[in-house]
C-alpha positions in Angstrom: 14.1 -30.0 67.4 14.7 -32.6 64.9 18.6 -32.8 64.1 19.5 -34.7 61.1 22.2 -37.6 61.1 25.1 -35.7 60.6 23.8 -32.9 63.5 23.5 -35.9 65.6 26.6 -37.9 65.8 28.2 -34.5 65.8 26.4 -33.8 69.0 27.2 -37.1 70.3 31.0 -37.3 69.4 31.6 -34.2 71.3 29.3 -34.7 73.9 30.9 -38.5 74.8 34.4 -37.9 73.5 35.0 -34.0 73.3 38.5 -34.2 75.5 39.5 -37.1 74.0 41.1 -36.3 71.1 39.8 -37.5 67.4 40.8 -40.5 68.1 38.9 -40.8 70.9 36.2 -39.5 69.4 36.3 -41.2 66.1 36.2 -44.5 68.4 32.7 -43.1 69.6 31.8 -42.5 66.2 32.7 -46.2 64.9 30.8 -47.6 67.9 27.6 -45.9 67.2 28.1 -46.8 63.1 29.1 -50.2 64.0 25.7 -50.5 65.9 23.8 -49.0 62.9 25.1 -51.5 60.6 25.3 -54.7 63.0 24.4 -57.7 61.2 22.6 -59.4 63.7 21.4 -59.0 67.6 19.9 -56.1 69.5 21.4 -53.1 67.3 20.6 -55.2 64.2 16.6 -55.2 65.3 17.3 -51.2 67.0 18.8 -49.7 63.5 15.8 -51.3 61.7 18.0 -51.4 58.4 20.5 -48.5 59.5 19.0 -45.6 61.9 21.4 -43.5 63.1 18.7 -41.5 65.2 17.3 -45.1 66.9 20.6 -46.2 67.9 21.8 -42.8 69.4 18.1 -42.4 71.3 18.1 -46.5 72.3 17.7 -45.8 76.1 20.5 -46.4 78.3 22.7 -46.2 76.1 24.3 -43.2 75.7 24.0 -40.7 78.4 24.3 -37.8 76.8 21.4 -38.8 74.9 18.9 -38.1 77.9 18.2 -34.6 79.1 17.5 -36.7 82.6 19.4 -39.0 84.7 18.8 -40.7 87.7 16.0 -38.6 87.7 18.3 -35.3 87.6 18.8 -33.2 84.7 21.8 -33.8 82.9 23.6 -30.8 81.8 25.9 -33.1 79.4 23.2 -33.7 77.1 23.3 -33.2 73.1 21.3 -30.0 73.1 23.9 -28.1 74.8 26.6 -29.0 72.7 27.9 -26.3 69.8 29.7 -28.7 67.6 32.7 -27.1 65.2 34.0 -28.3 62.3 35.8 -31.1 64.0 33.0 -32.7 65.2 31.1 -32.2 61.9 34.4 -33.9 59.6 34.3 -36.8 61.9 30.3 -37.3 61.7 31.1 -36.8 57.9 34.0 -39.3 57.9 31.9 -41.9 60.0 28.7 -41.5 57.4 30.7 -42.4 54.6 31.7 -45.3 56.2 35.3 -44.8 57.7 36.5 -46.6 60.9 38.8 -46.3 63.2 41.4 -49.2 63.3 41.7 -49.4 67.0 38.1 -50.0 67.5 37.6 -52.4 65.0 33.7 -54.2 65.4 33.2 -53.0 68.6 29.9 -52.0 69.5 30.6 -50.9 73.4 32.5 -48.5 74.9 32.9 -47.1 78.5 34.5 -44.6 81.2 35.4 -46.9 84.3 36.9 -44.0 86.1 39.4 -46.4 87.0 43.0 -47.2 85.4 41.6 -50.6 84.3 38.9 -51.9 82.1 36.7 -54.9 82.7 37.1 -58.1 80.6 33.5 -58.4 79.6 31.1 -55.5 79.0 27.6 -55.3 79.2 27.2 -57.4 82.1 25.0 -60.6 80.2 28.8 -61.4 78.7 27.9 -60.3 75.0 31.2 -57.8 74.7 34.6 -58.9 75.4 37.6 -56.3 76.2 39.1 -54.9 72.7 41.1 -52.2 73.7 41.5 -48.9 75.7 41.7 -45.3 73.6 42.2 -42.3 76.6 39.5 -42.9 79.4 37.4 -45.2 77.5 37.4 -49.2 77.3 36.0 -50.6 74.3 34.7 -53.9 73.8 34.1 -56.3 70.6 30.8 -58.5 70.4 31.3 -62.6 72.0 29.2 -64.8 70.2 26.5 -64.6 72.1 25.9 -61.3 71.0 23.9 -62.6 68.2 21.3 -63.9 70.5 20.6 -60.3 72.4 
């Protein structure tokens, strides 16, 4: 089935964030819009002038994306989510171009099932540390993000 943008960050935010709150998952939401609309880099060339459905299906980047990992299905997947109106505001509220503060240009964001958060995220050093919201680090680009 082919969700439209708003079905699909719905999907997403409750999928990734659902027990963390809106904040937590209006973080998730300002991540994946921050990616659409990066200036430069890997998201910049992955949006190809602002897809929300490249960005969310960009493999290995969001695991509830993928029906299948590590070659297993993945029952925390985007089609068995049943969004509610929450879920839909904050897709709305991320669309029309709302962020949340704490996140600020972050384009990263990750569970380390651990009570502390790496200083640089993905591991070629283009995210730095930006804050922690709930369970999730989030991370800001370095400057050598613009040459991913």
């Amino acid at each position: 089935m082919a969700y439209s943008d708003r079905e699909l960050i719905a999907r997403i935010v409750q999928c990734e964030a659902g027990g963390e709150g809106e904040n937590g998952m209006k973080a998730v939401a300002s991540v994946i819009m921050n990616r659409v609309y990066a200036p430069n880099g890997e998201y910049s060339r992955v949006s190809q002038g602002g897809s929300i459905r490249n960005i969310i299906f960009q493999p290995g980047q969001f695991d509830c994306a993928s029906e299948m990992l590590f070659n297993k299905y993945n029952p925390q997947n985007i089609y068995n989510m049943t969004p509610t109106d929450v879920h839909y505001n904050i897709a709305d509220w991320a669309m029309a171009g709302n962020r949340l503060n704490e996140t600020g240009e972050c384009l990263w964001y990750l569970n380390p099932f651990k009570p502390s958060c790496s200083s640089i995220f993905p591991s070629n050093g283009s995210g730095i540390f930006h804050t922690r919201l709930g369970e999730h680090c989030f991370y800001r680009p370095t400057a050598s993000y613009s040459d991913t």
